[in-house]
N, C-alpha and C positions, 0 to 999 in steps of 0.2 A: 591526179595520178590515176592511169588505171587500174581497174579493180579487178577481183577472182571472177570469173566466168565471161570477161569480155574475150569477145572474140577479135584477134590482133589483124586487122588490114596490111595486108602486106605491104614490105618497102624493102628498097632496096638501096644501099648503101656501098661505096668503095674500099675496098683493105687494104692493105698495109702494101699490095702490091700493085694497087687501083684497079683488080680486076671487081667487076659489078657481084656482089652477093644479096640475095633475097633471103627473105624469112622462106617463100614458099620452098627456095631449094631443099629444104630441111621437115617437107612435109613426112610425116610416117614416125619422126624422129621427137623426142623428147629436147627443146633447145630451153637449156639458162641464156639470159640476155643479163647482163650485169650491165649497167651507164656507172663510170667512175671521172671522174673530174681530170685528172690530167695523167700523163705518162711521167713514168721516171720518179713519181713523189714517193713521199714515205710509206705513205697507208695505200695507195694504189700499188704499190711496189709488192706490197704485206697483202693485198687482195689475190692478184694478177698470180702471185708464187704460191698462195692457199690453192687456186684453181690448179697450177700447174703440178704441184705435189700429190692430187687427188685425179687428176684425170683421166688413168684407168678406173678407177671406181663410175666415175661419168659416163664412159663409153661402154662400162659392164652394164650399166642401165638404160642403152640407146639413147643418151642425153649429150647433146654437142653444148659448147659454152662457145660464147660471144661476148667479146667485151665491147664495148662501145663509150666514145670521147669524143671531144671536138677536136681531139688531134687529126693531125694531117702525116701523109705514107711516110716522109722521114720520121717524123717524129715513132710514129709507129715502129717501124723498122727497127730500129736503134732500141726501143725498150725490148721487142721480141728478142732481138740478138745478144742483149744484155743479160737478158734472166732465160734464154732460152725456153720460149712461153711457147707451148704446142697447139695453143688455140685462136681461133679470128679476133681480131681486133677490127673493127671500123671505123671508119671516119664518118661522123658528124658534125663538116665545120662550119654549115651552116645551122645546125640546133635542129631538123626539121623534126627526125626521129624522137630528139629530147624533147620536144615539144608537145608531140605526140603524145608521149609515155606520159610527160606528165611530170616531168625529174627537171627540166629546165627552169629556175625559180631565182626568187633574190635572195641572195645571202647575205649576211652581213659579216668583214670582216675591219679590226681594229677599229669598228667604229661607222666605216664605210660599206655601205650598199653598192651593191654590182649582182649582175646574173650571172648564174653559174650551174654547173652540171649538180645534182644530189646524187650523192649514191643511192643505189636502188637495184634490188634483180626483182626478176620476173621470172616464173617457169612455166613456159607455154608447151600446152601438150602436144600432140602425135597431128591433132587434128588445128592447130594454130590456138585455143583457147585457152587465158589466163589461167593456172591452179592454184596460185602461190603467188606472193609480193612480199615481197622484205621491204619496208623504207627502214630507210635510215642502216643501210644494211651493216653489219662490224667485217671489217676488211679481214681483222681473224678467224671470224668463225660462220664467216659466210657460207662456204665452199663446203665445209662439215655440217654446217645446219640444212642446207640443199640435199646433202648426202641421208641424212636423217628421213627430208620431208620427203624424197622418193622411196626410201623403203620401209616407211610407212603407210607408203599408196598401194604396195603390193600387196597389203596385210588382208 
């Protein structure tokens, strides 16, 4: 996974409406990158609405949020329209970005092993460079503990 002070190589990935978005567009800007496992679940549902319930506080501290899955634009779509989420979603349905990060891993469920997304955010600063890593992040208290680690930095 990467760690606090790496510097993040730019990529560029598809949204929800398959227009191209880059990290770089977001230079100057404070961006959360959260990877959550799937659309529509229970605990991504409970992440996805923590973001969407605090996101003026986000945007009062020049910090845009980016969710990122291996969903693909319907699927997207259809979660954005459901819970009315104000912020990018991406598609990574081929893992390249999760791979990347470091969040694409085996998990094991009932027993069985498969790959899969881990949740995880990152807060990469103005200048692209890691500040902050959550693993293992809690879909509750993600969005408030981000809120926290920023104004803390202003101290």
């Amino acid at each position: 996974m990467l760690e606090i002070n790496t510097v993040v190589n730019d990529f560029a990935l598809l949204d929800s409406n398959n227009n191209e978005v880059k990290l770089s567009d977001f230079k100057g800007k404070k961006v959360v990158v959260y990877f959550y496992p799937k659309d529509n679940t229970p605990g991504c549902t409970t992440q996805a609405c923590s973001f969407k319930d605090r996101i003026e506080l986000f945007q009062d501290r020049n910090c845009v949020v980016i969710g990122i899955s291996k969903d693909n634009d319907k699927s997207h779509q259809k979660f954005i329209a459901k819970y009315d989420l104000p912020f990018i979603l991406l598609q990574d349905v081929d893992t390249e970005v999760m791979q990347y990060f470091g969040v694409w891993k085996e998990k094991i469920l009932f027993g069985k092993k498969y790959m899969g997304c881990v949740r995880a955010t990152f807060i990469i600063d103005e200048m692209g460079k890691i500040i902050k890593v959550f693993e293992k992040a809690n879909p509750s208290k993600n969005a408030g503990e981000i809120i926290d680690f920023l104004d803390n930095q202003n101290i």
